[in-house]
MARKOL-50836 format. One record per residue (C-alpha): z, x, y. Coordinates in steps of 0.2 Angstrom, whole numbers, plus 2048, in hexadecimal, padded with zeros to 3 digits. Layout:
BEGIN
<r><pz>Z</pz><px>X</px><py>Y</py></r>
...
# end
This chain:
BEGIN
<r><pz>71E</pz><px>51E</px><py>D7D</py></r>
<r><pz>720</pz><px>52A</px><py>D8C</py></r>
<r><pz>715</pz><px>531</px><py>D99</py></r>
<r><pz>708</pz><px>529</px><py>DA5</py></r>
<r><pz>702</pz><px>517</px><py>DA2</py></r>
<r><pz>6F0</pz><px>512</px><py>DAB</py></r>
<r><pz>6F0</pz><px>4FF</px><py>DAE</py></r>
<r><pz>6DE</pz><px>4F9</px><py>DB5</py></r>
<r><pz>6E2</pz><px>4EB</px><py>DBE</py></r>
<r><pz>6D8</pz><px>4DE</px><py>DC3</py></r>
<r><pz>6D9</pz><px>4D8</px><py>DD8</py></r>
<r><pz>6C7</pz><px>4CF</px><py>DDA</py></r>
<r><pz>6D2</pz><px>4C0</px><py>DE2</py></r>
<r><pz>6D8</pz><px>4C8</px><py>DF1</py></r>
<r><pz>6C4</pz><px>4C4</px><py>DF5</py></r>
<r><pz>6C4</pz><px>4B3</px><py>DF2</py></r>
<r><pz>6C3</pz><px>4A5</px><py>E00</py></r>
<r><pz>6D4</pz><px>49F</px><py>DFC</py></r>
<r><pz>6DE</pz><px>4AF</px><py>DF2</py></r>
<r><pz>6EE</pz><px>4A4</px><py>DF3</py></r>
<r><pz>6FD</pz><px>4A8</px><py>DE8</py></r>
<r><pz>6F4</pz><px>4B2</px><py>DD8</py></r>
<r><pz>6ED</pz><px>4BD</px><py>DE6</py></r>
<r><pz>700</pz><px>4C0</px><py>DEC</py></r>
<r><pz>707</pz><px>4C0</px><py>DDC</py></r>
<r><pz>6FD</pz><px>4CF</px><py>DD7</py></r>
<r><pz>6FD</pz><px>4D8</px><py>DE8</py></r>
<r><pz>710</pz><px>4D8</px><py>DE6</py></r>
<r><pz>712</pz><px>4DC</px><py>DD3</py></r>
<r><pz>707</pz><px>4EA</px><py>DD8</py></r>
<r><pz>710</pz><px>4F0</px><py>DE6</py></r>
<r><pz>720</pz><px>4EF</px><py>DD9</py></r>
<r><pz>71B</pz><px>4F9</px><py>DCD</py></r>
<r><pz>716</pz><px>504</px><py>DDA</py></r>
<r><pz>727</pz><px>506</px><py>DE1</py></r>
<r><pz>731</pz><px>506</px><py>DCF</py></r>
<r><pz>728</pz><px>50C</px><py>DC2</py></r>
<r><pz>71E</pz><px>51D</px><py>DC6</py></r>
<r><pz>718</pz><px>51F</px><py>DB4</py></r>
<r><pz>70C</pz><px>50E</px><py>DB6</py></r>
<r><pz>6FC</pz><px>515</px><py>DBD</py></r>
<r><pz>6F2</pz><px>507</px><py>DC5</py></r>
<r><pz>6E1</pz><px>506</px><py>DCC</py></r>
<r><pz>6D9</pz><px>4F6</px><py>DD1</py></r>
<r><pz>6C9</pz><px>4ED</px><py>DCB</py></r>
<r><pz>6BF</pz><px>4E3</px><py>DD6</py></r>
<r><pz>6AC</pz><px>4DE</px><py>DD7</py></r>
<r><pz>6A1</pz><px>4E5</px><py>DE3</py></r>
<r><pz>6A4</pz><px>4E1</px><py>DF6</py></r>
<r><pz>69C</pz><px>4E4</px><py>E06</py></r>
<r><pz>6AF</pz><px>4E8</px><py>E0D</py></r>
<r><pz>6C1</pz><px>4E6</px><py>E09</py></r>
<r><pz>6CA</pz><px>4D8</px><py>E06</py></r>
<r><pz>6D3</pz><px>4CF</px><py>E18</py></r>
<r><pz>6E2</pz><px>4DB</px><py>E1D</py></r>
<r><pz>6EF</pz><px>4CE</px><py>E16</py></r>
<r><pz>6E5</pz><px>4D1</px><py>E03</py></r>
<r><pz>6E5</pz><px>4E2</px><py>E03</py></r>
<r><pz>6EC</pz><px>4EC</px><py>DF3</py></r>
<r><pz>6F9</pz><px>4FB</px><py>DF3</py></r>
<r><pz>6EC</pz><px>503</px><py>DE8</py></r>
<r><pz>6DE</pz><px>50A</px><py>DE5</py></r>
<r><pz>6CD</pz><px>4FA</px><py>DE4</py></r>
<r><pz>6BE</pz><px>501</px><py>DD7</py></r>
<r><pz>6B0</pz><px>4F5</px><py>DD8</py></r>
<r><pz>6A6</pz><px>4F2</px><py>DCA</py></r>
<r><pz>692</pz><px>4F2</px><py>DCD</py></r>
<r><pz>691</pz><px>4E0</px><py>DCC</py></r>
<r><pz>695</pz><px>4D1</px><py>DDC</py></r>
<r><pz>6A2</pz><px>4C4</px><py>DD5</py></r>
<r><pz>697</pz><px>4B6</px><py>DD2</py></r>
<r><pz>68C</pz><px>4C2</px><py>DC6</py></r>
<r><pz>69E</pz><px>4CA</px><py>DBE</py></r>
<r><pz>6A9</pz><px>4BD</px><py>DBB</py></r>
<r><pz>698</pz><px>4B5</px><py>DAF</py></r>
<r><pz>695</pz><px>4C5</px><py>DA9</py></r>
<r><pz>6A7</pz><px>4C8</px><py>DA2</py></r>
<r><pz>6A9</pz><px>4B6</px><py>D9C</py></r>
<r><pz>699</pz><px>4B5</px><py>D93</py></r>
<r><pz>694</pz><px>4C6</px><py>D8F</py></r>
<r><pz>6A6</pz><px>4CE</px><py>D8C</py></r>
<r><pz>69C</pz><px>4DB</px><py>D99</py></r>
<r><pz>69E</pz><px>4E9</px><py>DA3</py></r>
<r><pz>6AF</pz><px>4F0</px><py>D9C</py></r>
<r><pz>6BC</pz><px>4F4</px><py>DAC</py></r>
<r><pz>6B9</pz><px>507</px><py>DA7</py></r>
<r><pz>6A9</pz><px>507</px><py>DAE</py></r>
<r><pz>6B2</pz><px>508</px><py>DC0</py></r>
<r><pz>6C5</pz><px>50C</px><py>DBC</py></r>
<r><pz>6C0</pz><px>51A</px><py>DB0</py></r>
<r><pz>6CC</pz><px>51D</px><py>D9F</py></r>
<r><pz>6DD</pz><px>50F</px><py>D9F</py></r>
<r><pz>6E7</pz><px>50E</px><py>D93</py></r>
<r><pz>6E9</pz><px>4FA</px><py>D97</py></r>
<r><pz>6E0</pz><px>4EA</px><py>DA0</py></r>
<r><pz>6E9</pz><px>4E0</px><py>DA9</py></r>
<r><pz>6E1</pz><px>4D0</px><py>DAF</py></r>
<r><pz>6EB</pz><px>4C9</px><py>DBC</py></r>
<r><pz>6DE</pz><px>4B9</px><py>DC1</py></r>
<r><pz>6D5</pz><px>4AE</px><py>DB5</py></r>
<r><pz>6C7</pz><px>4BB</px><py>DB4</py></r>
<r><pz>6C8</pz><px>4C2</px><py>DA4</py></r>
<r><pz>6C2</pz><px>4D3</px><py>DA1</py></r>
<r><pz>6BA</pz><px>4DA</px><py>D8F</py></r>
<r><pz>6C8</pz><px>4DF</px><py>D86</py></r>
<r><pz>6C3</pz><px>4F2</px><py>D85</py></r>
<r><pz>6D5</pz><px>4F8</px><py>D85</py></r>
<r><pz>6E4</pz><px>4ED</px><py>D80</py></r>
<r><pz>6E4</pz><px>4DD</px><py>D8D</py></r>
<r><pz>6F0</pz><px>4D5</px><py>D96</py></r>
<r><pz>6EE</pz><px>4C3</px><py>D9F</py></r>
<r><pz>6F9</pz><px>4BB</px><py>DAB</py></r>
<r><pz>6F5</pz><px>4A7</px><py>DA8</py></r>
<r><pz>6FC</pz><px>4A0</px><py>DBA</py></r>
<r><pz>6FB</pz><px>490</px><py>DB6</py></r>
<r><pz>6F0</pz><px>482</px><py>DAC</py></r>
<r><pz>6F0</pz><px>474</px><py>DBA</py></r>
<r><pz>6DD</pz><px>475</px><py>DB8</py></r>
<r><pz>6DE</pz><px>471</px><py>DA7</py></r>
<r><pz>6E9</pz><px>45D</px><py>DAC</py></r>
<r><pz>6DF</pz><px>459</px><py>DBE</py></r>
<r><pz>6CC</pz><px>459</px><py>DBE</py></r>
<r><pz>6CC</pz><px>45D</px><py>DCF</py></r>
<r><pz>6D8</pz><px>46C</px><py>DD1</py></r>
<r><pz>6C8</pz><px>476</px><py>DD1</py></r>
<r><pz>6B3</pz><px>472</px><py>DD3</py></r>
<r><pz>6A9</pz><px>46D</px><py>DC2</py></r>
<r><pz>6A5</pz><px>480</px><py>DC1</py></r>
<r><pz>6B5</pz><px>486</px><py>DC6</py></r>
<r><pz>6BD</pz><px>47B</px><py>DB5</py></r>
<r><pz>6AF</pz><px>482</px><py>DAA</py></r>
<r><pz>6B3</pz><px>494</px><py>DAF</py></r>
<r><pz>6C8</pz><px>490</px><py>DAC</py></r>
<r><pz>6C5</pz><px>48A</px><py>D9D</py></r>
<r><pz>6BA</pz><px>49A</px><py>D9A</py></r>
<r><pz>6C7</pz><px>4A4</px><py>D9D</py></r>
<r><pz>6D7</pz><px>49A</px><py>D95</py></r>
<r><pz>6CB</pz><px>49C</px><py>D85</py></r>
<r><pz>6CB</pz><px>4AF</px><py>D88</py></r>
<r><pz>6DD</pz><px>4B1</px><py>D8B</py></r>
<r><pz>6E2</pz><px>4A8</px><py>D7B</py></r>
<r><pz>6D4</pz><px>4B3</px><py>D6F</py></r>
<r><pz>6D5</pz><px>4C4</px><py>D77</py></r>
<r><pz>6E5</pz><px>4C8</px><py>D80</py></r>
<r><pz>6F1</pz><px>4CF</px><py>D78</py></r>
<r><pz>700</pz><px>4C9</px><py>D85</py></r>
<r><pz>6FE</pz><px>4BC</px><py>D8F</py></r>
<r><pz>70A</pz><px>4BE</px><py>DA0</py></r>
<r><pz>711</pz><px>4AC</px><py>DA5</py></r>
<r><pz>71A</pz><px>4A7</px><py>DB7</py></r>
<r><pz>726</pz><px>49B</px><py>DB0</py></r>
<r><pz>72C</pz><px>493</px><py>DA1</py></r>
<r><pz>721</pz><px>482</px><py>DA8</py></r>
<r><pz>712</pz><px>48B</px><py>DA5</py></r>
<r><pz>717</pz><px>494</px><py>D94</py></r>
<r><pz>71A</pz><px>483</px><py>D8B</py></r>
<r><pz>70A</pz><px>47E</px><py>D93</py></r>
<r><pz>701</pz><px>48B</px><py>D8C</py></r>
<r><pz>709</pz><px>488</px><py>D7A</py></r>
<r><pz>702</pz><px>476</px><py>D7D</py></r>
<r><pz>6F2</pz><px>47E</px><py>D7E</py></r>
<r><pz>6F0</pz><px>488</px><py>D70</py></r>
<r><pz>6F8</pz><px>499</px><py>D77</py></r>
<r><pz>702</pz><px>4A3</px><py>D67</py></r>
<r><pz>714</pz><px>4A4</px><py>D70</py></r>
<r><pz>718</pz><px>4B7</px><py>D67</py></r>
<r><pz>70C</pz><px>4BB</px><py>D75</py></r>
<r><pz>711</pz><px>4B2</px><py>D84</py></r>
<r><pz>71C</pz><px>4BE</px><py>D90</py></r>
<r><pz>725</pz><px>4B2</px><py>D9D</py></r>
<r><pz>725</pz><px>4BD</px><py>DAD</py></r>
<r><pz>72C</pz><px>4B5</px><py>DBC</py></r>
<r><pz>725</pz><px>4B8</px><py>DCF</py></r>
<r><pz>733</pz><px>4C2</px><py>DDA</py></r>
<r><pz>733</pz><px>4C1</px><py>DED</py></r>
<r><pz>738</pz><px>4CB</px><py>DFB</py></r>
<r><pz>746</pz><px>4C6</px><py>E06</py></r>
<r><pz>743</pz><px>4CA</px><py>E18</py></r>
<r><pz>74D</pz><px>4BD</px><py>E23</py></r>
<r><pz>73E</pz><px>4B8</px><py>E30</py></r>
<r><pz>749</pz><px>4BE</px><py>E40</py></r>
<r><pz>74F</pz><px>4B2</px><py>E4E</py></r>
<r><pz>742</pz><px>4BD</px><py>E5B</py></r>
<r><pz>734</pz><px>4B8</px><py>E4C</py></r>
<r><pz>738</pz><px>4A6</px><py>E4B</py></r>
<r><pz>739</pz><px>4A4</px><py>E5B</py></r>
<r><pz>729</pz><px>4AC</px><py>E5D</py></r>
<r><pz>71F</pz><px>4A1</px><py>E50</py></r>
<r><pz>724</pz><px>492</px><py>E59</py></r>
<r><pz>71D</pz><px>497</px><py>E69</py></r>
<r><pz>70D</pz><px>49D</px><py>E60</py></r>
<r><pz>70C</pz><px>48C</px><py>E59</py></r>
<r><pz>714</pz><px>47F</px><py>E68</py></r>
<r><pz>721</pz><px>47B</px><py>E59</py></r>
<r><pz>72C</pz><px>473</px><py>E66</py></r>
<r><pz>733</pz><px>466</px><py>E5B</py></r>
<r><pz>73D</pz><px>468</px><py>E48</py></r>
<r><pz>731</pz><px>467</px><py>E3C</py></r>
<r><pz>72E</pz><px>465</px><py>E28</py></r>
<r><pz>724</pz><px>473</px><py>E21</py></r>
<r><pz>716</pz><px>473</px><py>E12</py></r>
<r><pz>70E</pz><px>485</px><py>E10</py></r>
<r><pz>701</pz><px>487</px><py>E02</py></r>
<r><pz>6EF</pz><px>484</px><py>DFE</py></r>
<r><pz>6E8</pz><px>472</px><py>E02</py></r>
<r><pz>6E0</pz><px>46A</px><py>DF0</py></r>
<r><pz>6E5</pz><px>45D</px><py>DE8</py></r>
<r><pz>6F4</pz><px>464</px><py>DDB</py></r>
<r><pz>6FE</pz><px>46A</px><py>DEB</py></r>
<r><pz>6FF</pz><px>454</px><py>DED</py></r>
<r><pz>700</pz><px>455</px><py>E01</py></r>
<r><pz>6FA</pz><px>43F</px><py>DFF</py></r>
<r><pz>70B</pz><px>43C</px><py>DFA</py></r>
<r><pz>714</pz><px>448</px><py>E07</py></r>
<r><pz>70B</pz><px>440</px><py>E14</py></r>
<r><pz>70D</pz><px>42F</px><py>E0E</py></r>
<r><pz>720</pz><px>435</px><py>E0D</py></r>
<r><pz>720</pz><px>43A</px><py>E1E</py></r>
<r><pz>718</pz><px>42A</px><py>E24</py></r>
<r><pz>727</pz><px>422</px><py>E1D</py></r>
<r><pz>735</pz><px>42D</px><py>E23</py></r>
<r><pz>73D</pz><px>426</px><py>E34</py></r>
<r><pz>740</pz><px>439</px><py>E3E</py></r>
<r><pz>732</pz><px>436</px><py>E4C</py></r>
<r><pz>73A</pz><px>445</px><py>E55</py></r>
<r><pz>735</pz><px>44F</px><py>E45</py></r>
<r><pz>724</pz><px>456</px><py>E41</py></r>
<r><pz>71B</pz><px>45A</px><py>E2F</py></r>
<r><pz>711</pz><px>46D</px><py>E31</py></r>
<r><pz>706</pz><px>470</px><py>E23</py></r>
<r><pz>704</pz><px>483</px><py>E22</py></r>
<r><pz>6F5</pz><px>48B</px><py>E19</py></r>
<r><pz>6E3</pz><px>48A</px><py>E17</py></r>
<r><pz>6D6</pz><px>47D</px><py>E10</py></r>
<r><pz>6D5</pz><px>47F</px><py>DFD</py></r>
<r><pz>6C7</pz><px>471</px><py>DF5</py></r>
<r><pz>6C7</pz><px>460</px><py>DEE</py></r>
<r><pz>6D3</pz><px>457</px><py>DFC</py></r>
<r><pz>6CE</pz><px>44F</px><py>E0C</py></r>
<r><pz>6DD</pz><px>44C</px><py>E16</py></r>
<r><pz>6D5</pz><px>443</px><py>E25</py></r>
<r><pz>6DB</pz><px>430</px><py>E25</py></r>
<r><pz>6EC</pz><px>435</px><py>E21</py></r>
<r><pz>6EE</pz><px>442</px><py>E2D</py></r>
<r><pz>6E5</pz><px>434</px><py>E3A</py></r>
<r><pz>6F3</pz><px>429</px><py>E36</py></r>
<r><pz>700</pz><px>433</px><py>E39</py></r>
<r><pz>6F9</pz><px>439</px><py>E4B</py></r>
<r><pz>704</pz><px>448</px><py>E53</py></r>
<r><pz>711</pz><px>447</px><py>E46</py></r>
<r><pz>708</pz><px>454</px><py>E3C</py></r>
<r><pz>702</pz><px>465</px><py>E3F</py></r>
<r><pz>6F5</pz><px>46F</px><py>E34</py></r>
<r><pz>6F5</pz><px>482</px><py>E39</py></r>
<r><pz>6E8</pz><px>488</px><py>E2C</py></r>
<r><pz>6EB</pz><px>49A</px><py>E24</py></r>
<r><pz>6FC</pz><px>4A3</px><py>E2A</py></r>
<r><pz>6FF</pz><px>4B4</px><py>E27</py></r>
<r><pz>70D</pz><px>4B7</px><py>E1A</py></r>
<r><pz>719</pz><px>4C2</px><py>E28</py></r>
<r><pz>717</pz><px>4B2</px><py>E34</py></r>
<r><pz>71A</pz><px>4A6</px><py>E26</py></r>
<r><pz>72C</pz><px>4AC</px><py>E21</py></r>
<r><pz>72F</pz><px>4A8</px><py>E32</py></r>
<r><pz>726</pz><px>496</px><py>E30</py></r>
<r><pz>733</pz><px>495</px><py>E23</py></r>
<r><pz>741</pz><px>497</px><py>E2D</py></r>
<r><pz>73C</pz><px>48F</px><py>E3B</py></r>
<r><pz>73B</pz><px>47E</px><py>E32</py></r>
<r><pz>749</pz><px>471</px><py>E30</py></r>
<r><pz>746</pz><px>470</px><py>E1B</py></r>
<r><pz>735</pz><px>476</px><py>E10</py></r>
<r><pz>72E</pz><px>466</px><py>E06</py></r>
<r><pz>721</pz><px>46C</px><py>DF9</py></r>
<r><pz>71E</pz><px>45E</px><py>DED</py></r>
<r><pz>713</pz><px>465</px><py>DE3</py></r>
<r><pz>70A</pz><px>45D</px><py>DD3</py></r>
<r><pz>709</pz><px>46E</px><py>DC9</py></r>
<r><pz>70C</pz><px>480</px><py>DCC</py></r>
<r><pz>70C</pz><px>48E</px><py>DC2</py></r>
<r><pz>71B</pz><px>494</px><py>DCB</py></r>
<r><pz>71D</pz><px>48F</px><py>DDE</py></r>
<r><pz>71D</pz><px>49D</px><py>DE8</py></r>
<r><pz>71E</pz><px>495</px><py>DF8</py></r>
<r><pz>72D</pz><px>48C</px><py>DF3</py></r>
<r><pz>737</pz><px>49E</px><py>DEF</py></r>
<r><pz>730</pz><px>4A4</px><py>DFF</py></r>
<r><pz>738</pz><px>495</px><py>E09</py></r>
<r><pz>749</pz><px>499</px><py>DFF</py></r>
<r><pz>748</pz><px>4AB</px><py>E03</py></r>
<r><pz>74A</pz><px>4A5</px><py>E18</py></r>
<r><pz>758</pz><px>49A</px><py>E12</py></r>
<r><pz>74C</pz><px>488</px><py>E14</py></r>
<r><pz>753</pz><px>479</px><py>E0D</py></r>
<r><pz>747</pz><px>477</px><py>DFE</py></r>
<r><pz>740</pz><px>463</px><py>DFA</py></r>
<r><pz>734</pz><px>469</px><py>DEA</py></r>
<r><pz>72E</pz><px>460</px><py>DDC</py></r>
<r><pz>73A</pz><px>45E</px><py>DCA</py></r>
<r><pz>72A</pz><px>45C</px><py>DBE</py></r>
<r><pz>723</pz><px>46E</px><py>DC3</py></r>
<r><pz>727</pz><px>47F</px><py>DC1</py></r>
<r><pz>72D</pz><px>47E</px><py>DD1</py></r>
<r><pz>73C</pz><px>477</px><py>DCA</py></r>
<r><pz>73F</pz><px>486</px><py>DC0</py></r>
<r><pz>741</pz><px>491</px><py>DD2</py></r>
<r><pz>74D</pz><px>485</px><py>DD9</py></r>
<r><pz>756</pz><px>480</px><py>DCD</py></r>
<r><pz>764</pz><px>477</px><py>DD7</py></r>
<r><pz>763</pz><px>481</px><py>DE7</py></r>
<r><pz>759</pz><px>471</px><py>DEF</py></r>
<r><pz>754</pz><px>461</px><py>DEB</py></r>
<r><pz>747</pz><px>45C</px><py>DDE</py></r>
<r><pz>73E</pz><px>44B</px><py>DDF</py></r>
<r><pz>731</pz><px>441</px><py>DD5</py></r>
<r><pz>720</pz><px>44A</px><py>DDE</py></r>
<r><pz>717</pz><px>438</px><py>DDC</py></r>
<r><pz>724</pz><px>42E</px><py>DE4</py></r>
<r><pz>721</pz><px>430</px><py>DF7</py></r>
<r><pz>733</pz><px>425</px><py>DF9</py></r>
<r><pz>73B</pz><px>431</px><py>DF1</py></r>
<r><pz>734</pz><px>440</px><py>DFB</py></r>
<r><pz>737</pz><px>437</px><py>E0A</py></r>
<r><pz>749</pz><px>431</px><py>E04</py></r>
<r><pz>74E</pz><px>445</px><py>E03</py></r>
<r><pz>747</pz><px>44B</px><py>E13</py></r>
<r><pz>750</pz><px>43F</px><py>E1B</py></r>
<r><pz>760</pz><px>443</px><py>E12</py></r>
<r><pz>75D</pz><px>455</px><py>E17</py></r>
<r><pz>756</pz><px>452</px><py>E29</py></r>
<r><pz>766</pz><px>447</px><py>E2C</py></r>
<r><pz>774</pz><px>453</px><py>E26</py></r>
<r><pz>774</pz><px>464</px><py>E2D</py></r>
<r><pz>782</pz><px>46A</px><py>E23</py></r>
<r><pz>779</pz><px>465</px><py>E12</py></r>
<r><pz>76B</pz><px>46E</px><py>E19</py></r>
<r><pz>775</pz><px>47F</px><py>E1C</py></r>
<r><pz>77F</pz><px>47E</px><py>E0C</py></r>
<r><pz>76A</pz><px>47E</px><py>E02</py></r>
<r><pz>765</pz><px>48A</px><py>E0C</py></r>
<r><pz>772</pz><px>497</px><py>E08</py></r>
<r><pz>770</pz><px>490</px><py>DF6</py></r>
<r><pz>75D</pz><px>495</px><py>DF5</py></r>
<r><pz>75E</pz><px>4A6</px><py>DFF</py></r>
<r><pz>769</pz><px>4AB</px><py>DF0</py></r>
<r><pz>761</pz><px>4A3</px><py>DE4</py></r>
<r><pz>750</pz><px>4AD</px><py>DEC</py></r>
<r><pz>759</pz><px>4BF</px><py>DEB</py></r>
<r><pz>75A</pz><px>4BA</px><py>DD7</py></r>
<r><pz>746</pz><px>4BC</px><py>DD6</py></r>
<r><pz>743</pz><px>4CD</px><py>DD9</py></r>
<r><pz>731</pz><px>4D6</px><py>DD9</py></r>
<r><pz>739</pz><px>4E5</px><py>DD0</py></r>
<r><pz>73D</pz><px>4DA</px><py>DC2</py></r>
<r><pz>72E</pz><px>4D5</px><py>DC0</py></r>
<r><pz>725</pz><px>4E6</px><py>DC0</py></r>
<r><pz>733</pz><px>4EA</px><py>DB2</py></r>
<r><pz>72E</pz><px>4DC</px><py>DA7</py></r>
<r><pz>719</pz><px>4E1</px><py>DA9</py></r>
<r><pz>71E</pz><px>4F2</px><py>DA8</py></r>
<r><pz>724</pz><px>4EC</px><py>D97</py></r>
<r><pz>715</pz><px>4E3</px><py>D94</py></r>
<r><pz>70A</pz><px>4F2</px><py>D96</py></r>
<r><pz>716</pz><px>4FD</px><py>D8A</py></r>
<r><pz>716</pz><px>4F0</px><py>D7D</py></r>
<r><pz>702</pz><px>4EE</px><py>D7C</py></r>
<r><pz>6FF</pz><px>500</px><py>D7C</py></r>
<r><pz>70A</pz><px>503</px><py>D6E</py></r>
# end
């Protein structure tokens, strides 16, 4: 096949509340296959919007809204397979629906499946927010005809769950290394009065990312010149209050932090502890590795995949064994360096221009 492919791609959840990582996962893949593969056409799909999305959500392509708000799309292409993303983007010779909102498959379709934590935790998501996963898991398994995967984590779990493996792609998230500067660390500790060494957590707060158990840890862990931050905003499903009472000023919460500010978050902090109950893939914990953080993350998680043994991987229930290894680390600065320099090279191994290969070879192979 040569010439010009035209990919529509669908970018609805850089408007969510919460975009979170499948927002950034798809703004980056874009930007990608932008930058490395000139014969991929994209144009983006959205719903129709008063405005663009928040600066920090906004994609390298074009947007082409479809006639119809969200609420009123995503029901209308889940029950009624209806409008076609034509109707905005015009002739493509693919779909590619990067979110659980699944288009009508009115050219070949791909899906990228993030992860099913939904699917094992009632309250990863609101009763109409599991009714509308499952919708779209059902969709992905008839219609596609690849489904894109982060991690070999949730391949299997999508072979648990009735997914045909001939057409599950395993496409791993990359990252961009750019060391947060001293002058930028410096800078985000004065912006937040982060005078003291601290423990960082950086996601979105619900109840899979299991911040109960990291403060439970930290309760435990004797460093009472250390502090916990919890980096990133309010999610659904968790109320953090009496354990955050109990713990008094040895924790932080600073809400939504830009990405160019976290990577210095990152390297600002004495190790990165995401203990995490399920993820798809774990894009904060690549991020800290890419500003050289000493990683605590969870072994029973995709995240286990990304650090392999650049860190230290414990039991996500156990909050001894949480609180065992942050110790270990907060106590031995040489331990501390020699992971650090173990996760930045393990990070320069995920590139983003491997991953717009491997969807550039996606697209080839449905359009065949």
């Amino acid at each position: 096949m040569t010439g010009t492919t035209r990919v529509a791609v669908t970018l609805e959840q850089c408007w969510h509340r919460v975009p979170g990582g499948v927002a950034r996962a798809a703004l980056d893949s874009v930007r990608a296959l932008l930058e490395t593969h000139p014969e991929i056409e994209q144009v983006g799909v959205s719903a129709r919007h008063p405005r663009p999305p928040g600066s920090a959500w906004r994609p390298a392509v074009a947007v082409r809204a479809l006639p119809l708000p969200r609420v009123v799309l995503y029901e209308s292409w889940h029950r009624l397979r209806w409008p076609p993303v034509q109707w905005a983007a015009g002739a493509v010779d693919v779909i590619h629906a990067t979110g659980m909102a699944v288009p009508p498959r009115s050219a070949p379709l791909v899906v990228t499946v993030h992860d099913l934590a939904f699917l094992y935790d009632e309250r990863s998501g609101t009763r109409h927010g599991r009714r509308f996963f499952r919708r779209s898991v059902e969709l992905a398994r008839r219609e596609a005809d690849l489904v894109v995967v982060p991690s070999q984590a949730t391949l299997e779990d999508c072979v648990a769950h009735g997914f045909e493996r001939a057409r599950l792609r395993l496409v791993p998230w990359g990252i961009r290394v750019i060391p947060a500067s001293p002058e930028e660390v410096v800078a985000i500790r004065r912006r937040h009065h982060l005078d003291r060494p601290f423990v960082l957590w950086a996601g979105t707060i619900e109840p899979r990312k299991n911040l109960p158990t990291l403060l439970d840890a930290f309760a435990r862990l004797d460093a009472p010149g250390v502090e916990l931050v919890l980096a990133g905003p309010v999610g659904w499903n968790e109320d953090l209050d009496a354990r955050l009472a109990r713990l008094g000023g040895r924790v932080r919460t600073l809400g939504f932090v830009a990405p160019a500010e976290l990577r210095a978050l990152y390297a600002a902090a004495e190790v990165f502890c995401f203990p995490s109950l399920r993820e798809g893939f774990g894009l904060p914990v690549l991020e800290a590795m890419a500003q050289g953080a000493a990683v605590v993350t969870s072994a029973s998680t995709a995240t286990a995949e990304v650090l392999d043994d650049a860190g230290i991987l414990v039991e996500p229930r156990d909050p001894d064994a949480i609180a065992e290894a942050l110790a270990e680390l907060l106590g031995d600065p040489d331990r501390r360096h020699r992971l650090g320099v173990a996760a930045l090279e393990r990070a320069r191994s995920f590139s983003w221009a491997r991953t717009a290969d491997a969807l550039a070879g996606a697209y080839r192979e449905v359009r065949r």
